[in-house]
N, C-alpha and C positions, 0 to 999 in steps of 0.2 A: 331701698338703697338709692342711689345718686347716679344710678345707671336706668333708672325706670322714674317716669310721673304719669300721673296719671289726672281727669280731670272727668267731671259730670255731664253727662251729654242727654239727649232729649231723653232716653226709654234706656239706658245701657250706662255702665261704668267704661272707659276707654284706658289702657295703658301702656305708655309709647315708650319704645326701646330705641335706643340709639344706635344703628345697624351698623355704625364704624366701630364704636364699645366691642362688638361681636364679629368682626371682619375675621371671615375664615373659621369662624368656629360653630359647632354644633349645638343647636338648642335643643333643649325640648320642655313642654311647656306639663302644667299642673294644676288644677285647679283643688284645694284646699278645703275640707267640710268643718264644721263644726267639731269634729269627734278627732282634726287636725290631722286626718289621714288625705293624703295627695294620690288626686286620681289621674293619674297620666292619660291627656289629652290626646286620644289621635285626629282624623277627619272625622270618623262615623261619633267617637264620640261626644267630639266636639258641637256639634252639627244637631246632635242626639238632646246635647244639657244647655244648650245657650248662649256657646261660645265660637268669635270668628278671631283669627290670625290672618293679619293681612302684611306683604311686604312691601311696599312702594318703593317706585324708583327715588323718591325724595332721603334715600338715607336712613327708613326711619321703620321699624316692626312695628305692628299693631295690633294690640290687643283687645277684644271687644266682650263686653258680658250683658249678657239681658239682668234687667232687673230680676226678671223669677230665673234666674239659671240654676241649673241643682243645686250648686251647692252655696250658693247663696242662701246667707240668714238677712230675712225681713223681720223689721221688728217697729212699728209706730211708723207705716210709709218710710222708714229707711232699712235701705238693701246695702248687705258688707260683703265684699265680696276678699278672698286671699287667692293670691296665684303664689305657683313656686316655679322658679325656669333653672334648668341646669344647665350650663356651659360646659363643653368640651371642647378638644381639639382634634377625639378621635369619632366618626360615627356611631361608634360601640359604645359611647359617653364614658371611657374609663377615668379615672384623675377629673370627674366635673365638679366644679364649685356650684353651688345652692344660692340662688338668695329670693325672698321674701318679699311678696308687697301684698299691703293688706289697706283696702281702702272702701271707703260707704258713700254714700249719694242720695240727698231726698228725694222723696219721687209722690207726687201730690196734685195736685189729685186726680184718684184712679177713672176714667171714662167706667160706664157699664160693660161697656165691651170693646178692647184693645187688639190691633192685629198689627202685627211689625212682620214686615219683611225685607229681612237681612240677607246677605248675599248666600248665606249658606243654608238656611234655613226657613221655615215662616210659623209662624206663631198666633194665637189667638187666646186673652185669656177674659173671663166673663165675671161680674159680681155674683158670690156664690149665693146670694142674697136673693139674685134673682132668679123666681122660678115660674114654669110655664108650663102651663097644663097641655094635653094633647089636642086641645083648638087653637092655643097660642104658639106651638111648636111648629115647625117645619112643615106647610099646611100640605104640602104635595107628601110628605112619607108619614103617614100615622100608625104604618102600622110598626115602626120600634118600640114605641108604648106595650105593644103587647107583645114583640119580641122579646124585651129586656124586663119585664116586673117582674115574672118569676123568681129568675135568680138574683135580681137585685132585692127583690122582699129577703128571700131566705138568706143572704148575706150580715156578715157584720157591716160596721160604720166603713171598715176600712175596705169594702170592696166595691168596686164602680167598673162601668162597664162603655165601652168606645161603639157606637156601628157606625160602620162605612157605607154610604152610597156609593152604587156604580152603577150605571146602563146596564148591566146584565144582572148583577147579584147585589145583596147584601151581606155585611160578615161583621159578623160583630165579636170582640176581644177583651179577655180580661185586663186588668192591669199589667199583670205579668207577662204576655203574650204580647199584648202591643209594644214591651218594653223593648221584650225581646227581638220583635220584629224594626226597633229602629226608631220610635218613637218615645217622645219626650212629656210625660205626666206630670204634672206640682199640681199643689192644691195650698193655699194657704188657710187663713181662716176666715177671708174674704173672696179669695178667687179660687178660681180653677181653668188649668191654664195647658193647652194642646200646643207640644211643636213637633213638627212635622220635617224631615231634611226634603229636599226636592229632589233624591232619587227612590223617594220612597214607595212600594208596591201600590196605595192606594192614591197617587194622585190622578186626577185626569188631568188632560191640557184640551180648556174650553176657548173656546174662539168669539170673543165679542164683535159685533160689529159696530162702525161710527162710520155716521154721513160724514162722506165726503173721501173714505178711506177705504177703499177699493179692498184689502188686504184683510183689515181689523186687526185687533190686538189679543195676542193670546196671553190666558195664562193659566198657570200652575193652580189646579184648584182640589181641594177636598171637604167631600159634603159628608160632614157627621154629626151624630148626638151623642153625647155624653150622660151618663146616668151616675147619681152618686146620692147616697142616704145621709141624711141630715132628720135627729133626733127621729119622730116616728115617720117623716115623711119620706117617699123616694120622690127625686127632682130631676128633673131632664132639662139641658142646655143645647140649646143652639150652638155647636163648636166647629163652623161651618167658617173656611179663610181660603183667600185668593189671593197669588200674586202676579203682576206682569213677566212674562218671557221676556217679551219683543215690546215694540212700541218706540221702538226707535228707528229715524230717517237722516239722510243726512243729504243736506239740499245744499247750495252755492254755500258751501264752506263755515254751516251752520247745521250743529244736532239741533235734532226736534226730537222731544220726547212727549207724547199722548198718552196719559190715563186716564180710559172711560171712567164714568159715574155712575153709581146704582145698577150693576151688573147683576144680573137673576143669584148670581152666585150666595152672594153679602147680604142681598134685598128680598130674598125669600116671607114671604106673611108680610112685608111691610108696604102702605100704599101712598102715603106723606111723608114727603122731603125738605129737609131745612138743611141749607149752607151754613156752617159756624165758621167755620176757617178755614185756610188755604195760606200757607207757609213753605218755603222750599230756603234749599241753601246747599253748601257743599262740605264733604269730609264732617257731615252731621253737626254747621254751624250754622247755626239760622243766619239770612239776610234779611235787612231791609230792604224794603222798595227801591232808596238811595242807595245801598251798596249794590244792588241789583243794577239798577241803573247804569254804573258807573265801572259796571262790569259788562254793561253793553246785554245782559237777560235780560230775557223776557218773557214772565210769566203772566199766563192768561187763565180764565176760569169761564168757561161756557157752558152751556147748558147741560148737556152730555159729556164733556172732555175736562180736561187740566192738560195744558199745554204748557212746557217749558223748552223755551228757544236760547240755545247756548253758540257764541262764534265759537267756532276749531281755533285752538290755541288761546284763548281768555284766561284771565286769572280765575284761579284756583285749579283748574287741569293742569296737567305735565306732560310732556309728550317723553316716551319712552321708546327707545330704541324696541326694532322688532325684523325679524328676515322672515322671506318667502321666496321658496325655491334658491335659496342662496345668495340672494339679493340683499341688500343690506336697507333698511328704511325704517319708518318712523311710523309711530299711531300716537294720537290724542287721547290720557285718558281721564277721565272725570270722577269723581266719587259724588253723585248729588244725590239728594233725601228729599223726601215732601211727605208734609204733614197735612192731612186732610181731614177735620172733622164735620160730621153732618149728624142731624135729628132725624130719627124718622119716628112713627106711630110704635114699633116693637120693641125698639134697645134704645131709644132713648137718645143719649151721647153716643155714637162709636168713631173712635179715634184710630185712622188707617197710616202707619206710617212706614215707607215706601225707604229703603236704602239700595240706590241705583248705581252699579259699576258702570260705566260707557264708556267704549274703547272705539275710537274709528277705523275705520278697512287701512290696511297697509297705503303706506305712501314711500313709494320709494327714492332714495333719496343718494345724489351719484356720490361721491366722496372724489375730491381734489387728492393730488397727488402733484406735491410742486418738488421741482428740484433748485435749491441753493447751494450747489454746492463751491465749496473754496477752493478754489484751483492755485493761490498762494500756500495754502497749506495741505493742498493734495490729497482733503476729502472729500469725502463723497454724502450731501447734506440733506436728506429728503423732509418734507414735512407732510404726513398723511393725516388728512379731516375732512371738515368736520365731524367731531363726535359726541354723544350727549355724555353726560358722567355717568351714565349707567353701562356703558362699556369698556372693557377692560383687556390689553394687550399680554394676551401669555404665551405664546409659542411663535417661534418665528422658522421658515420652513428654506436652509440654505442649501441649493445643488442636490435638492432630492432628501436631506435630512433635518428632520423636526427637533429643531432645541428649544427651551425655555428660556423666557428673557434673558437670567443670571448666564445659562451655558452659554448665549448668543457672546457672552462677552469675550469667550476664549477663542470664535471666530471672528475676532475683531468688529464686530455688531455694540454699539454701545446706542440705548432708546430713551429716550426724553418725554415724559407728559407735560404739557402747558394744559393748566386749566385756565377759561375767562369766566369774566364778570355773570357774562349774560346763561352762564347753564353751559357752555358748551367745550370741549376742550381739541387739543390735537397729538399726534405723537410724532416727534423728531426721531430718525435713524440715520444716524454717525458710521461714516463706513471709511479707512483708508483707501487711495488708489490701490494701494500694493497688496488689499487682502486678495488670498489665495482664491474665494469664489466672485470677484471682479473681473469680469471680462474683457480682456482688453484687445482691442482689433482697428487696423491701420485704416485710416479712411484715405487723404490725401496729404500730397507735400508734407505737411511735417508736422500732420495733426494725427492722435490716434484718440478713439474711442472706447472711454470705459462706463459700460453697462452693469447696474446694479439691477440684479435677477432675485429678488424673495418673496416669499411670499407670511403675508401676517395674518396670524390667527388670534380673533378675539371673542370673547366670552360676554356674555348679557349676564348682569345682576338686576334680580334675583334669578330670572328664570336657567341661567347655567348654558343658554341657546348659545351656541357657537356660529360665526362667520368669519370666511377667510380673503384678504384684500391682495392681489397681486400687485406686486410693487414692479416695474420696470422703469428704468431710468438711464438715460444717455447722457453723458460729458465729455465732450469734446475739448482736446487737451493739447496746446502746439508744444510736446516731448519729442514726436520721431525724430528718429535716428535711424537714415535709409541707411543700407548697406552700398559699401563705394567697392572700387575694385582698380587697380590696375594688371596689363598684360603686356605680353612680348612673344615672343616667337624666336626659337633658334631654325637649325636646316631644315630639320622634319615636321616641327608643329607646334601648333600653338598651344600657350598658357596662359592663364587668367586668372591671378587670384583675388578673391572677393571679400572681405573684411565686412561682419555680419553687425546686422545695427539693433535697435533693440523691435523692429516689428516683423524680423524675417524666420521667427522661428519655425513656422509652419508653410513658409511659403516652400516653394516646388519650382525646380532645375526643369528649363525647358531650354534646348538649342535647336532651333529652326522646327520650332512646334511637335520635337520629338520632346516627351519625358525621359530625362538623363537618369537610370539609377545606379546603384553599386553593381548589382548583376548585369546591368549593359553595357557599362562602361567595362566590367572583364571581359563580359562577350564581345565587343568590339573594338578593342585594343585601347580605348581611353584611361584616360585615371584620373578617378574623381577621389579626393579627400578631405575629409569637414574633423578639425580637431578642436570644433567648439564657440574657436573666435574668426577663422578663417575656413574659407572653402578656395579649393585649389583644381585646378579641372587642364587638366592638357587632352588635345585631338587630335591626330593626325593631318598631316595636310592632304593626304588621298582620302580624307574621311568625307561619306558621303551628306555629312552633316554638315560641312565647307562650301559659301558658296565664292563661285569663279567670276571675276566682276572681267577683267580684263589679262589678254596675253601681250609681250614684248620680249623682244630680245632680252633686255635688262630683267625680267623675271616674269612670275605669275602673280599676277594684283588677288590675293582669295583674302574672304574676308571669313568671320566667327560672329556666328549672333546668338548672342545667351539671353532669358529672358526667365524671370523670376515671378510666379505666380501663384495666386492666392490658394493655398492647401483646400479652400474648400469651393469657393466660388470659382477657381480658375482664369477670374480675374487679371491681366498685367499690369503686377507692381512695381516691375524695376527693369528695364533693357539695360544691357551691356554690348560693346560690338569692338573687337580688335581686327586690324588690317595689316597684313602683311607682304610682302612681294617676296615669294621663296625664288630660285632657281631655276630655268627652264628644264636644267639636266634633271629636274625629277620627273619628266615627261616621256625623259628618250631616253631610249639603252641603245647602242649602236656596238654588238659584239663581235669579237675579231672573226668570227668566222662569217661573217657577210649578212647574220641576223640583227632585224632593227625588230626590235619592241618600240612601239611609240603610243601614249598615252593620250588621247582627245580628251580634252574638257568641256563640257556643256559650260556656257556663260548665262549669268543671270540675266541678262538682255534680252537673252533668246530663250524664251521660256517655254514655249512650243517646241524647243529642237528635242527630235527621238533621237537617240544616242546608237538604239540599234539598226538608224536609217545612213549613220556615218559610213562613206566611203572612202578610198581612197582615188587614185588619177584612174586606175583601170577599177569600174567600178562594179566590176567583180570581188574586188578584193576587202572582204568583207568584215570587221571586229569579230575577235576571236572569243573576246569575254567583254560584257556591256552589264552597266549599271545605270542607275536613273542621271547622274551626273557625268559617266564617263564612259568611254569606251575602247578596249586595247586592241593594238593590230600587232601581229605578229608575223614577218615576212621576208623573204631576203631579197638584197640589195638591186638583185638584175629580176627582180619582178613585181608586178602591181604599177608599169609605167615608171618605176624610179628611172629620173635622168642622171646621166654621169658625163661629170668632167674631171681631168687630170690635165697636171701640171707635174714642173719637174719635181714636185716636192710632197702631194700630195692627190689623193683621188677625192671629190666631192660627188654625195649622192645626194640626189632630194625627190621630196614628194610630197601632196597633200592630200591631209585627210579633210573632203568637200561633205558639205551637206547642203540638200538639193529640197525646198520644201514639195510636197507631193505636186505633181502636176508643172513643174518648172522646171525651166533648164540652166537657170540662171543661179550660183550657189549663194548662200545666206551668210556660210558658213567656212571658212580656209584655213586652215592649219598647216602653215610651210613648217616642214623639216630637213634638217640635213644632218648627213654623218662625213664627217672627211677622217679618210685614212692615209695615213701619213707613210710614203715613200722614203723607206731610209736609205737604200741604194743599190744599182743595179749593176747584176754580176753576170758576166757570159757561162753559160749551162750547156757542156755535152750529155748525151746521152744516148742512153742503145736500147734499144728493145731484148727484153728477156722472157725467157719464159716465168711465169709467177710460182714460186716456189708454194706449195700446200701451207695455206694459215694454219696459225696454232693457239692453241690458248694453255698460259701456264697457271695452274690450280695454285691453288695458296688459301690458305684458311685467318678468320679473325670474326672477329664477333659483330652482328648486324642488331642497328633497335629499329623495327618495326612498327607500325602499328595499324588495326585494321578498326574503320569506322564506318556504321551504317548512319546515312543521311537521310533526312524527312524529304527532298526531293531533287530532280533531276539536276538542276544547277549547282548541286553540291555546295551548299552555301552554308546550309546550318545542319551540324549535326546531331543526333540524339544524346542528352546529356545522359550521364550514369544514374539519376535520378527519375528519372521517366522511361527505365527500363523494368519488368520487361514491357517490350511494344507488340501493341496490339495492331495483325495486319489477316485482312481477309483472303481468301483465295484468290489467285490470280491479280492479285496486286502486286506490282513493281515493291522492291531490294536495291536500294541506291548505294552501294558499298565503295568502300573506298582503301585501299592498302598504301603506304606511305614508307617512305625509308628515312628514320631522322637520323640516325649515323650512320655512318659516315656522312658528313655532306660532303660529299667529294663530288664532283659536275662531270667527271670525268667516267664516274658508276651509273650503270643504268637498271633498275630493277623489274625484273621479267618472275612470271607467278610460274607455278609449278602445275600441283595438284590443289585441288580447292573443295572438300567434301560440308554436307552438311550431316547432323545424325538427330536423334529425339531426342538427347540428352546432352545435357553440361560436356563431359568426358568425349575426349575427340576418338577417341579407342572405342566407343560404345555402339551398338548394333542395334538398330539399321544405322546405313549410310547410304546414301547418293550423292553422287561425284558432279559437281556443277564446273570444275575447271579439270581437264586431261591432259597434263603436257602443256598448259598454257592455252590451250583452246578450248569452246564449249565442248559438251558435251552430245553428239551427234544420235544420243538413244532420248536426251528430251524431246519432252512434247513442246515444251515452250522453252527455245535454247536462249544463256548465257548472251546478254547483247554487252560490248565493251566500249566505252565511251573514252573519246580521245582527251585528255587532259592540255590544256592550254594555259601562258604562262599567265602568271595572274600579280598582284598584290600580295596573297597569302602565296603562290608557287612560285616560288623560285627557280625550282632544275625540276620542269614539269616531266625530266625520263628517271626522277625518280618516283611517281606515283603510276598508279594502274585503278583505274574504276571501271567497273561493269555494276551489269543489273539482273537479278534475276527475280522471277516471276513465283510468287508465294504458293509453294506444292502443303502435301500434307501427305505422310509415312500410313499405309493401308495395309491392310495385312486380312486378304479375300478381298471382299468389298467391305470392309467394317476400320475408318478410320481408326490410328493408334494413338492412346494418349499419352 
C-alpha cells in the first residue's frame, strides 16, 4: 500500500513505514509463508527467522528481512518476501486494519560462505555443495565426525544434526531441539544456513586482541558443525560465525570503530589470506571513496584491522534526544555496515558483513528558558529549548497538580511548538497575569512581581523516556497600587483609616513593632475593622502603643506609628504616622476632696527614662501603678511637698513629678502640675463642742453585679480568659484573685468581702471546704494565710474602693495522708 516501500539492500529486503502515518497507534507486525498463513512476529521470533524492526528518531519504522529468513521463498537467486502489519489504536489491537506488502530482491551471486551480522542476530550460511571431509573440517574438533555418523547414517534426508563447541563440553542437537532452543535452521537446495539471536545459551564472548589496543575487541561467537545427508553421502559444514560487541572508541569528538582480521574464530584450518574487498557506508547504503570523503570518513584497511573514523555529528547520524539521572541531553547515533570479503585456502570467497548500531555516551545538553513576556497585554510569554523533534510535550505540572496539554487549557496555560529548518524545535507557554497559579508579590514603589511556577513534562519517541523541565520566571510589572490612609483624632484617640491597594492583601498590621490583631485590639481597648476595601483602627491615647514626643500647656504632642508588613518576610512595606496634641486634663484628676491623680509620661527623647524611677518633690512619694510609657501618683494635696497658694478667689497646689538618672542629682525630667480650687465664699461659723452621738448604718436592700476573677499575675493586668480554663497550678503557688463591684458604680459604695471558701467541686454547698476569708480577714488556722493586696487607681479603676484583691497560696483537700481527687 502507499503507506510502506520498500527497496533492495546488500544481503536483506528493507521496508520503511512512515511513523507519522502511525502516530499514537499500535502495530504489530507478521511475516507471511507460502501456505499465506501470518506468523506474528515477536523479539525471540523475530531474531529466531531473520527479521529486525527498527524505530529511528528520523520519523520512519524499519523493517528488515534476510535473504534466507523462514519464511522467505527463494527461487533462481530471487527471495520474496510478504509482511502483514496491523494497526490499532488499542494495545489489545481490537478494530485493526491489515495491510499487505509483498516484495523480491535479486541476490547474486552467492560467496561459499556468508555471515551477516545484524543488530539482533548473526547468521552464517555455506554452499551445500560444499563438503569436507574430517581433515578439511574443524582441524582442532575431529571428534564430531564420530559423534554425529551414527545417527546421521540411520536418519532420513530430512534429518541433520547441530554440535556446539564450548571450553567445558560439547552438545550436539537435533533439528527440533535447536529450533526449540531458539535457533534458526533453512536449508535451500544450495545452502545451509545457522542463525543464532545473541542471547542465545551457546555463544561465547571471545576476546581478540590488536596491536596497539590495550583492550582488544570482543565478540559474540559460536563454534559449530552442521551435519546434513545429501543422496548416499553424510556431509559436515563448518557453521562456525563471529560478530563484534565493542570495538568502539570515541576520541576528540570522533568514533573510531576496529574490526580485527582473521580471527581464530572464522580462520580455523585456513593458512592463506587474500583481500577481495572492503566497502563500508551507512543505514546499509554503500559509499564511495567521494561520498566518504566529503563526509569527512575515514576508512582504512591494515594488516590485522578495518578501521572506520566517523566526526560525532556527520551526515548520515542523527543525534537523538536521551536523559540520565533526569538530566535532559543528546547522543550521536549512526547505523553503519561493512562489507568485508577475503580468499583464504578452505572456503574460498567468504563474504563477512557487519550492520553496526553506534550511539555516543550521553552529552548533556542545558535547555534556555527565556522570558518575552507582553506586558501591554498582561502575558506571561516563555520560550523553552532547544529540543530535537523527537521530543514531545505532554503534561504540564501547575501548584502541585499534573494536567495534560488540552486540560492545561482550562488553567489558562495555552503551548505553542515552533519547529526549524535545522532538526530542531521549541515550546511557547502563554500564561495571563491574572491566572489564578501566577504569583504575584509587591517588590518596590509601584512595581509588583509576577512569577510563573510549572513544571513541563516531556516524552522521548520512540523510546516513551520521560523528563521533566522546571519552568520559573519573573515579570516585573509598574501596576502597584500602595494602600493610602488618612487619620484624625478626637478627645480620647486616635484613628486612621487606611484604603487597601492592590498588593496589601497579606500584608500585617504592626504599630510600634507590636502585631495588631482582632484578639488584641478587644483585649486592649483598640478597634480594629477591615470590611475588605478599608481598614480602620482607633487607639487610645493612654495606649501604651502611643508615643509621647512633647508636653505644653497647650496639650500633649503623642504621635501613632502604624507600619504595614510583609505577611511572610516581615519586611516594611508601608509606614503611616498621625500626630496629635490632646489635652493636658487627661494627665490630672484633681478631686474635690484634696486627692490629685496625676499621670507622668515617658517622652520619646528620653528613651532610658524608668517610669518606676519617677518621683515626685518629696521623693518618697512614689507611682502607685507604672507601665513601660507611664506612670500614676496618687496623693493628697498637703503631701508629697505639694506647695500652696491662696488668693481671694482661689487655692493653687503644685508639684513635680522629677526623674533623676541613677547616680545624679540633677533631674532630666519635670513634670509641673497644679490643681486650683476655687473659693466661692466665706461665712462666719459658731460652733460647740458635743458629745458624738453612737453612728448608725440604715440597712436597705437592692441588687449588687459582682464579679470575681483569677489573674496570671501579681500586677493584675491580664486575666485568665474562659477559654484557657480550667488552670493548671502547682502547690504552693500564688492565686491572684480579684472581686469587682460593676453595679452600682456609685463612688460613694465601698465593697468589703465577707466569707470566702473554697471546696473540691463545682457546687459551693459541696463537702470539703476551707475557709480562706472569715469575716473579711484571713484565716488565722492556715499554714500559708490569705495576703490582701491594695488596689490603686489606674486607667482600667476607676473607684479603686470598689474592688478587693488578695492572694492565696495553692492547698490540696487530704483526707489521712492520701490527697482527694
Amino acid at each position: 500500500t502507499g503507506l510502506m516501500s520498500s527497496e533492495c539492500l546488500v544481503n536483506s529486503l528493507r521496508i520503511m513505514l512512515s511513523a507519522e502515518d502511525f502516530k499514537d497507534k499500535y502495530l504489530s507486525f507478521s511475516a507471511v509463508d507460502q501456505s499465506d498463513i501470518a506468523w506474528e512476529l515477536d523479539e525471540v521470533l523475530a531474531s529466531q527467522c531473520g527479521y529486525t524492526v527498527t524505530y529511528s528518531s528520523r520519523n520512519n519504522i524499519e523493517f528488515r528481512a534476510s535473504a534466507l529468513s523462514c519464511h522467505s521463498h527463494l527461487e533462481r537467486d530471487v527471495f520474496t518476501v510478504t509482511i502483514q502489519v496491523k494497526v490499532s489504536r488499542t494495545p489489545d489491537m481490537e478494530n485493526a486494519t491489515t495491510h499487505l506488502k509483498r516484495a523480491s530482491c535479486p541476490y547474486s551471486p552467492w560467496s561459499p560462505r556468508e555471515i551477516v551480522c545484524e543488530t539482533n542476530y548473526m547468521e552464517v550460511s555455506v554452499r551445500r555443495g560444499v563438503s569436507q571431509t574430517v581433515k578439511d573440517i574443524i582441524q582442532d574438533e575431529p571428534e564430531d565426525w564420530t559423534l554425529s555418523f551414527p545417527e546421521a547414517k540411520a536418519g532420513g534426508a530430512s534429518v541433520w544434526r547441530i554440535v556446539f563447541h564450548q571450553p567445558e563440553e560439547k552438545r550436539a542437537l537435533l533439528v527440533s531441539d535447536a529450533w526449540r532452543a531458539g535457533y534458526g535452521l533453512n536449508t535451500t537446495d544450495t545452502r545451509i544456513l545457522l542463525r543464532v539471536p545473541y542471547n542465545a545459551a551457546q555463544i561465547q564472548l571471545v576476546k581478540v586482541d590488536l596491536f596497539l589496543q590495550a583492550q582488544g575487541v570482543t565478540f559474540s561467537a559460536v563454534r559449530s558443525s552442521t551435519f546434513y545427508k545429501q543422496q548416499w553421502m553424510i556431509l559436515m559444514v563448518d557453521t562456525a560465525m563471529a560478530c563484534p560487541v565493542d570495538g568502539v572508541d570515541y576520541t576528540n569528538k570522533t568514533i573510531i570503530w576496529t574490526v580485527p582480521k582473521y580471527f581464530q574464530v572464522l580462520s580455523a584450518g585456513s593458512t592463506r589470506f587474500k583481500d577481495v574487498l572492503v566497502e563500508a557506508g551507512v543505514n546499509l547504503y554503500k559509499l564511495s571513496a567521494k561520498e566518504m570523503a566529503s563526509r569527512k570518513y575515514v576508512l582504512s584497511n591494515d594488516l590485522n584491522a578495518i578501521t572506520m573514523k566517523i566526526p560525532i555529528g556527520a551526515e548520515g547520524g542523527y543525534y537523538k534526544t536521551s536523559v540520565s539521572s533526569g538530566q535532559h541531553g543528546k547522543k550521536y547515533s549512526i547505523n553503519l555496515f561493512l562489507e568485508y570479503q577475503w580468499e583464504d585456502n578452505k572456503w574460498g570467497l567468504t563474504k563477512y558483513t557487519i550492520i553496526k548500531e553506534i550511539e555516543t555516551p550521553f552529552e548533556q545538553v542545558e535547555l534556555a528558558v527565556i522570558n518575552n513576556s507582553n506586558l501591554s497585554m498582561r502575558l506571561m510569554n516563555v520560550t523553552v529549548g532547544m529540543f530535537l523533534l523527537d521530543v514531545e510535550l505532554v503534561n504540564l505540572t501547575i501548584e502541585g497538580a499534573t494536567v495534560t496539554v488540552p486540560e492545561a487549557v482550562q488553567h489558562g496555560y495555552l503551548t505553542y511548538e515552533i519547529q526549524y529548518a535545522n532538526g530542531s524545535k521549541v515550546y511557547i507557554i502563554q500564561v495571563p497575569f491574572n491566572a489564578p497559579s501566577i504569583k504575584k508579590e509587591y517588590l518596590r514603589d509601584d512595581t509588583r512581581a509576577y512569577t510563573l511556577n510549572v513544571t513541563l513534562e516531556f516524552i522521548i519517541h520512540p523510546t516513551s523516556n520521560t523528563f521533566a523541565v522546571p519552568v520559573i520566571t519573573v515579570s516585573a510589572v509598574k501596576d502597584a497600587v500602595l494602600p493610602n490612609a488618612r487619620g484624625f483624632c478626637d478627645e480620647n484617640d486616635f484613628h486612621l483609616i487606611i484604603t487597601h491597594g492592590n498588593v496589601d492583601q497579606n500584608w500585617l498590621l504592626f504599630i510600634s513593632d507590636q502585631h495588631l490583631t482582632p484578639e488584641d485590639a478587644q483585649k486592649y481597648n483598640y478597634s480594629l475593622s477591615d470590611n475588605g476595601t478599608h481598614l480602620a483602627v482607633s487607639v487610645p491615647f493612654h495606649s501604651s502603643l502611643v508615643d509621647y514626643e512633647d508636653i505644653h500647656v497647650s496639650g500633649v504632642m503623642a504621635s501613632l506609628h502604624l507600619t504595614l508588613k510583609d505577611g511572610i518576610t516581615l519586611a516594611n512595606r508601608k509606614d503611616f504616622s498621625i500626630s496629635c496634641r490632646f489635652s493636658p486634663s487627661e494627665l490630672i484628676q484633681c478631686l474635690p476632696n484634696g486627692t490629685v491623680v496625676i499621670t507622668a509620661i515617658k517622652l520619646v527623647r528620653l528613651a532610658d527614662l524608668d517610669t518606676s524611677h519617677l518621683v515626685l518633690r518629696d521623693r518618697r512619694c512614689k507611682p502607685s501603678f507604672v507601665t513601660k510609657k507611664s506612670a500614676t501618683f496618687k496623693f493628697h494635696v498637703n503631701t508629697c511637698g505639694t506647695s500652696k497658694k491662696i488668693n481671694s478667689t482661689s487655692i493653687t497646689y503644685e508639684n513635680d513629678v522629677i526623674y533623676f538618672r541613677p547616680g545624679t542629682n540633677m533631674p532630666v525630667y519635670r513634670l509641673k502640675f497644679v490643681c486650683v480650687y476655687k473659693i466661692k465664699q466665706t461665712v462666719d461659723v459658731q460652733s460647740e463642742t458635743k458629745k458624738n452621738p453612737p453612728s448608725s448604718i440604715k440597712l436597705g436592700f437592692g441588687s449588687l453585679v459582682l464579679s470575681l476573677k483569677l489573674f496570671k499575675e501579681k500586677s493584675y493586668l491580664e486575666p485568665y480568659q474562659e477559654l484557657e480554663y480550667p488552670v493548671v497550678k502547682y502547690l504552693r503557688e500564688a492565686l491572684y484573685f480579684e472581686v469587682e463591684l460593676l453595679q452600682p458604680a456609685d463612688p460613694r459604695l465601698e465593697l468589703n468581702l465577707g466569707d470566702c471558701w473554697a471546696t473540691n467541686f463545682q457546687s459551693q454547698d459541696s463537702l470539703p471546704q476551707w475557709p480562706v476569708l472569715r469575716n473579711g480577714c484571713e484565716n488565722s488556722e492556715d499554714s500559708y494565710r490569705t495576703v490582701f493586696h491594695k488596689v490603686n487607681y489606674s486607667h482600667r479603676v476607676k473607684f479603686p474602693q470598689h474592688l478587693k484583691r488578695f492572694e492565696v497560696t495553692m492547698f490540696t483537700f487530704v483526707q489521712g495522708t492520701a490527697p482527694l481527687q
